[in-house]
C-alpha positions as CSV (number, residue, x, y, z in Angstrom):
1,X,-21.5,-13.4,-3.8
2,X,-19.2,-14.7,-0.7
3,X,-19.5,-13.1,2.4
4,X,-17.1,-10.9,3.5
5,X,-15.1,-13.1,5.9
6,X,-14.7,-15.1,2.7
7,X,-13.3,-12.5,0.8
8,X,-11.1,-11.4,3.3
9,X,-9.4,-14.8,3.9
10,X,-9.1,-15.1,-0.2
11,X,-7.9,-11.5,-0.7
12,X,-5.0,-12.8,2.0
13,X,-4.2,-15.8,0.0
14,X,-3.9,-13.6,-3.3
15,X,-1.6,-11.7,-0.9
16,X,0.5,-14.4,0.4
17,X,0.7,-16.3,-2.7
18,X,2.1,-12.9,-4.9
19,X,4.6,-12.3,-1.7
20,X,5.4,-15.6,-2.0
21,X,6.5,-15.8,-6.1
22,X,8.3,-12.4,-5.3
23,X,5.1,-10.1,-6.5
24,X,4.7,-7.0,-4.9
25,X,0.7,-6.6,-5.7
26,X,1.0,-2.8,-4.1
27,X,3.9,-2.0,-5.9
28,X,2.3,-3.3,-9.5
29,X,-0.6,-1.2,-9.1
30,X,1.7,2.0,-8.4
31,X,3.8,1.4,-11.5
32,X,0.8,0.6,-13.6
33,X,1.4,-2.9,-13.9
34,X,-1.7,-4.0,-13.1
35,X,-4.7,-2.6,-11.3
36,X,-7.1,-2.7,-8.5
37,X,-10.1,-4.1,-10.8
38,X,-7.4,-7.1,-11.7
39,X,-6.5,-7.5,-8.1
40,X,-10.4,-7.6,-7.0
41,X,-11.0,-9.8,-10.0
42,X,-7.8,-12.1,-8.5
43,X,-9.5,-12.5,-5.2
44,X,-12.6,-13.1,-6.6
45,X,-11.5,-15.7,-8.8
46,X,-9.7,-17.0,-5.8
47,X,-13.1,-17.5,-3.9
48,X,-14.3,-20.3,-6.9
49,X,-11.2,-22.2,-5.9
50,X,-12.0,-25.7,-4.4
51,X,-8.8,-25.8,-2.3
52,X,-8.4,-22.9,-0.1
53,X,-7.1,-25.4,2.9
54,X,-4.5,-26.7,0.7
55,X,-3.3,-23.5,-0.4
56,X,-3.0,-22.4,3.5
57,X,-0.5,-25.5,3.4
58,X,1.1,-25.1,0.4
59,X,1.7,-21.5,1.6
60,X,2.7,-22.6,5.0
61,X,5.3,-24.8,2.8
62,X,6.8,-22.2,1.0
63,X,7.3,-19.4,3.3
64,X,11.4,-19.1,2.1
65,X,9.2,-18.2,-1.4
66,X,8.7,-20.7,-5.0
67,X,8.8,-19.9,-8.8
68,X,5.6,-21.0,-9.5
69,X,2.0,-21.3,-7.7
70,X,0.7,-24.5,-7.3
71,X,-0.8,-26.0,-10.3
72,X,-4.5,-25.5,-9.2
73,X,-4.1,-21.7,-8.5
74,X,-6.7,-19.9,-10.8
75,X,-4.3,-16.3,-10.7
76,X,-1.2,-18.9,-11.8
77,X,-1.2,-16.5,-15.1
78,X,-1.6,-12.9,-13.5
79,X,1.7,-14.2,-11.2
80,X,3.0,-15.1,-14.4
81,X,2.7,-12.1,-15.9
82,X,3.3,-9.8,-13.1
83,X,6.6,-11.9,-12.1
84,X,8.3,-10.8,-15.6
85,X,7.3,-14.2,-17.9
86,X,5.0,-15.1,-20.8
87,X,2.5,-17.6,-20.0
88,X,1.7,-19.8,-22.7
């Protein structure tokens, strides 16, 4: 299990990286778009990713926003789905 300073920093990157592609994470969860245990499960799956540090820049590079995460991001499809669009 990470520790907690791990979790924070992924749980921010989940963060940034929905505000970023135009998701709203609180706003899903009130409308019942998704929920919390898919959010957790997002950050969680976000801590098995092998490029946090190139996320921060990616990130960092697309502060005006982007369609689509970068190709390595592990909650590319729960953006997907929560930014209107089928995945395939």
């Amino acid at each position: 299990m990470p520790d907690g300073n791990r979790i924070k920093h992924h749980a921010d990157l989940v963060d940034r990286m929905a505000g970023t592609l135009g998701v709203d994470l609180e706003e899903a969860v009130l409308r019942g778009r998704t929920d919390m245990d898919e959010v957790t499960d997002a950050v969680l799956a976000c801590t098995g990713c092998s490029c946090p540090e190139a996320c921060d820049v990616w990130l960092s590079e697309h502060r005006e926003g982007a369609d689509n995460p970068p190709g390595y991001c592990r909650n590319a499809d729960l953006f997907s789905l929560l930014q209107g669009r089928q995945t395939s």
